[in-house]
N, C-alpha and C positions, 0 to 999 in steps of 0.2 A: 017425898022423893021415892025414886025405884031403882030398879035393878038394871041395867042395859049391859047387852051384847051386841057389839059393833062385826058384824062378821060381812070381813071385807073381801068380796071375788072377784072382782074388774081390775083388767090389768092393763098392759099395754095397747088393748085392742079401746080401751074405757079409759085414758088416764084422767079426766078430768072425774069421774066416779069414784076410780079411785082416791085420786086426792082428795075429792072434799070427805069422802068418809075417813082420812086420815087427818085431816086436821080439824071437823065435826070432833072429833073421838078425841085428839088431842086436846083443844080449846075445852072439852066438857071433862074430861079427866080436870084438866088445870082450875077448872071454877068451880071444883065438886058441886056439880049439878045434878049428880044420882047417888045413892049411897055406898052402888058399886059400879064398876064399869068395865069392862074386858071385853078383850079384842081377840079375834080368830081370823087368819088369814086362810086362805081356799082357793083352790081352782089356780088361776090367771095369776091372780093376788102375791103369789110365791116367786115366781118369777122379778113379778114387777118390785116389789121392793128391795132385792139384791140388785136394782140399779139406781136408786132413789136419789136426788139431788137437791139443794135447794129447800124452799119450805116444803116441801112434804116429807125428805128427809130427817127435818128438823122438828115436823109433828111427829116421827116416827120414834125420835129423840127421846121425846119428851115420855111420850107415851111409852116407853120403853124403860126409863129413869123414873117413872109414878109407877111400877110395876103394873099397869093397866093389859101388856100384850101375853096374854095365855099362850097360845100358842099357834102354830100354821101344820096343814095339814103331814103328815110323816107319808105316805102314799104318794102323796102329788111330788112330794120335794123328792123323795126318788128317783119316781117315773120322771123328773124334769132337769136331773142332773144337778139340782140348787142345792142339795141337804147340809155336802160340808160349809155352803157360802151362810145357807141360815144358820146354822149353830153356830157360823164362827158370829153371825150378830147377835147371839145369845138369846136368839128365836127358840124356845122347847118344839120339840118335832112330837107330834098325836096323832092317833086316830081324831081326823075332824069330828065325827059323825059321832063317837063317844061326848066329846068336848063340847058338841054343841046342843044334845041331849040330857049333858049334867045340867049345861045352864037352864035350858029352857024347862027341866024338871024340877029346878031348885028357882022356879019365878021369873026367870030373866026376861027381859022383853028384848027380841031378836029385831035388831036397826042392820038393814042389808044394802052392802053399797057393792 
């Protein structure tokens, strides 16, 4: 098994992108399918999940409750008005571009939806 980073950018403009890469990520958290697995939200992605409903809310759930979601970007969530909505879902706010450079230095295999 390996390492995955699920780093999700498609948003309202992509939901169907979106969603499968959050219940991909979900379903594979839930089966430990990799030895690790973490999520980065980006771009679009920030937006779209402070409206989530349904099963992709409930991949969001999950993946949220296996400690799997690192964090979404702290820039974007500013610039888009979302920051207080993600921390109140207990989203960490980052430098993406830190965040996705630890993983991908420390082995991660970068899965981009």
């Amino acid at each position: 098994m390996g390492k995955v980073l699920f780093l999700i950018i498609a948003g309202k403009e992509d939901p169907e992108r979106a969603n499968i890469g959050l219940v991909n990520a979900s379903r594979s958290a839930e089966a430990k399918r990799y030895d690790d697995l973490k999520v980065i939200f980006f771009g679009p992605s920030e937006e779209y999940i402070t409206e989530l409903n349904g099963p992709p809310l409930e991949a969001f759930t999950k993946l949220y409750n296996l400690g799997a979601i690192d964090s979404a970007c702290v820039f974007i969530a500013e610039r888009s008005g979302k920051k207080e909505k993600l921390e109140s879902m207990g989203v960490s706010l980052k430098p993406a571009g830190e965040r996705i450079s630890h993983y991908v230095n420390s082995g991660y295999t970068v899965l981009s939806f």
